[in-house]
N, C-alpha and C positions, 0 to 999 in steps of 0.2 A: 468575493471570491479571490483567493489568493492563489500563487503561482508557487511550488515546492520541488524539491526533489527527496527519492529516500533511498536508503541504504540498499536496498533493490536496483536502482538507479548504479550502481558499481559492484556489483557480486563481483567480479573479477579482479576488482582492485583490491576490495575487500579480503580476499582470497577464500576458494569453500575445498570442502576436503579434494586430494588429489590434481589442486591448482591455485597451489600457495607463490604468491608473489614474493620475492627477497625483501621488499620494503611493504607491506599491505595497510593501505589507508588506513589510518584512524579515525576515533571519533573527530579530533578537532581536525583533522586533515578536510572530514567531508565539513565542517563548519567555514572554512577557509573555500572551500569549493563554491560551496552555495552562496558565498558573499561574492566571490568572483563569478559567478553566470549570474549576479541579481537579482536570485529568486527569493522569495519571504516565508518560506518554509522548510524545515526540516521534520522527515518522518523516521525516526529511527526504529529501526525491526530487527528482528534477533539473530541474525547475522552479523549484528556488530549493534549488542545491547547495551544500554548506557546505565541501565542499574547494574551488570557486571563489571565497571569499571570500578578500580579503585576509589577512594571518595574524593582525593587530591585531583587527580585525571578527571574525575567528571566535574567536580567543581571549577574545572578550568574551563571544561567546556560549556557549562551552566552560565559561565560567565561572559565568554564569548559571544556564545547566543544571543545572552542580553546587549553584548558591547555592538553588537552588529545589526540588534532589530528583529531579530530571527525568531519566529514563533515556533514552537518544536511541540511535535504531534510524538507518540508513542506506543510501538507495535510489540504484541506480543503472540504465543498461540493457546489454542486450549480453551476448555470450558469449565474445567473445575474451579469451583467458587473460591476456593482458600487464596489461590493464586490470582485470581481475576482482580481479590479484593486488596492484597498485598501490590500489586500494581494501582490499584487506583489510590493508595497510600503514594505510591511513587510518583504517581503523572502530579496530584496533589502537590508534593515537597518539589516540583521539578518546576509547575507550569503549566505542563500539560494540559489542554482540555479535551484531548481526545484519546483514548484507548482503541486500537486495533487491535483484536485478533480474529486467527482464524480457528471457526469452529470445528476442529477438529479433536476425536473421541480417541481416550486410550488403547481401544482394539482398533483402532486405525479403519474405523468407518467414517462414513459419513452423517453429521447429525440432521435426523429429521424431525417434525416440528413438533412432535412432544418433547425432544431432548433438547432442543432450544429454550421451551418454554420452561421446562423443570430446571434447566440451567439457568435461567437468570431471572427466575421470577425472584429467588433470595435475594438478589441483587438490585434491586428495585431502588429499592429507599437508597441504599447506601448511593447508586448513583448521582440519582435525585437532587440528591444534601448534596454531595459534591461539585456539582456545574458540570463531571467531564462526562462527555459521550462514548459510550461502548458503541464499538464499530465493529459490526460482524463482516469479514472478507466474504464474498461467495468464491465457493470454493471444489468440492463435491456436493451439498448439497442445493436440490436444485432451486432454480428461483423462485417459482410458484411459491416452493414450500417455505422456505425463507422470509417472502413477501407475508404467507399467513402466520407464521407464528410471532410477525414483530406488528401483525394489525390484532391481534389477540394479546399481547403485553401492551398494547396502547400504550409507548412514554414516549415523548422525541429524545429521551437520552440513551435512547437504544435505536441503531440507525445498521446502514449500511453502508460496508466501503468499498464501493465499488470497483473492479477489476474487470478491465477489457479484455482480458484472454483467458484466464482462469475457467473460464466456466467451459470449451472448446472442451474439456475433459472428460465432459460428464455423456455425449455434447449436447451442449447449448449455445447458439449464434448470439452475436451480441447484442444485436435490435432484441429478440425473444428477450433478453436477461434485462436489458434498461427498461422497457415497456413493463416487466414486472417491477421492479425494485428501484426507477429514477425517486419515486413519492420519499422512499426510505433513505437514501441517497445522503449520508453525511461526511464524506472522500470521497474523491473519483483517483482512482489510480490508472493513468492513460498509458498504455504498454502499446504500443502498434506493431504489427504483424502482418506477414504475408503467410496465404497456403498455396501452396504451390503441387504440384504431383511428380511424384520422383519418376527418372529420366524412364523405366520400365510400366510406366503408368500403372502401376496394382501399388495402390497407398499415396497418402500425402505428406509431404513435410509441411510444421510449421516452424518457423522463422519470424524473431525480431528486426525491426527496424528503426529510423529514427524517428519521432513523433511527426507525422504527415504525408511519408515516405511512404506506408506500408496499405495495408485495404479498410483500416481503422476509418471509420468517419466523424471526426472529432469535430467539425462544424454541425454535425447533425447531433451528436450525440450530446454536447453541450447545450443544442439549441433544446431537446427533451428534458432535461436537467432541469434548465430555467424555468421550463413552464410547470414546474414541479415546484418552483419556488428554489432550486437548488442555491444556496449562496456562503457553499462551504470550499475547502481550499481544492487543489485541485494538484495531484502528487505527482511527476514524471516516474516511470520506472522503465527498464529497459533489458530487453532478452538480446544480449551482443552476442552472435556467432564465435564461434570458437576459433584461433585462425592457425597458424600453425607455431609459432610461439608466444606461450603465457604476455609479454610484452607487446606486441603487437595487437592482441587484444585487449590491453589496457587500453592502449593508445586508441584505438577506437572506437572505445566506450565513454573516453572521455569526448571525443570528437562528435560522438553521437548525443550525448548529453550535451554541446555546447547548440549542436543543432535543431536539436528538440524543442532547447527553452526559446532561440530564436524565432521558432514556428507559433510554438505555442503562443507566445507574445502577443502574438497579431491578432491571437482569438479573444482577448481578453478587451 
């Protein structure tokens, strides 16, 4: 079990539409990062894709990677096969042995577990033959159903990447989503949060925090993991409140990311 951060881990730095930073991390900016918090992973996701970089730019970073130690994980979304299998060409040429995305359908549903199955049953062999694991996020679709349509393709190269808060949408609690889907479990993406109830009590806000900070039970939820056999990497990502200038919430998101991995440290 390895310790990472991913491109999630700095949406802000990164910059997303309507909160563009004058300087927005790069890719090798977050390779430089991750060597300095000491982590041994990076998950890049398509907020800042490393197949869309030019091939000089990524090969600088390819190279980094390797100059540092840094194993790199690679996220994308969608279930259309053309593209799945065109990315497992790239995690291939890159390193990569894991593929993330999230199953999410052109009409902007959610996939449920015939469209799982019909989506990667073509995908089978090619993964196979290749070593890398297809990571399904849970995301809209729920866990139950998730948990049955990857015990019905039977492979461990089709797994799941876990996400702590992700599922809150559909809802589903976190304990509910691990108890389905730890078996499947090949990432854990640890996001911690609080819900709290806005000052009028009718609705809840949720809110990120720093990894330990928040209602998240990450000594419990690791400990479910492992009895599952879990002994895959394990990715910091982070939802920073908004604050009142774009700079100031850099600033701490990076602060929050130094405080996470120090948390997290302890649990390993």
């Amino acid at each position: 079990m390895k310790l990472g951060v991913g491109t999630y881990a700095f949406m802000w730095s990164i910059g997303l539409p309507g909160a563009e930073p004058e300087q927005p991390m790069r890719a090798l900016d977050l390779v430089e990062k991750a060597q300095s918090l000491g982590v041994d992973v990076i998950q890049f996701g398509p907020n800042l894709p490393l197949e869309r970089l030019d091939p000089g730019e990524r090969a600088e970073v390819l190279a980094a990677l390797q100059g540092y130690g840094l194993e790199l994980e690679i996220g994308t979304e969608g279930l259309e096969q053309n593209h799945l299998l065109r990315m497992l060409d790239f995690c291939q040429a890159c390193g990569a042995r894991l593929l993330r995305t999230v199953p999410s359908l052109p009409e902007d549903r959610a996939a449920d577990r015939l469209d799982l199955e019909a989506a990667l049953t073509p995908l089978r062999e090619a993964f196979l033959a290749s070593g890398v694991r297809l990571g399904l996020e849970n995301y809209l679709t729920p866990a139950e159903t998730m948990a049955a349509a990857l015990d019905n393709l039977g492979t461990s190269h089709f797994g799941v990447v876990l996400d702590t808060v992700n599922s809150l949408a559909i809802p589903e609690g976190t304990r509910e989503v691990v108890r389905s889907l730890a078996k499947h479990t090949v990432c854990l993406h640890v996001k911690d949060f609080v819900v709290r109830r806005e000052w009028h009590r009718m609705g809840f806000r949720v809110e990120g925090r720093p990894a330990g900070r928040g209602q998240l039970e990450i000594p419990w939820l690791l400990d479910q993991l492992r009895r599952c056999g879990f002994a895959a990497n394990v990715i910091l990502e982070l939802w920073v409140p908004q604050q009142d200038r774009l700079s100031q919430t850099i600033v701490l998101e990076h602060e929050w990311a130094r405080q996470s991995v120090q948390y997290l440290r302890t649990l390993f």
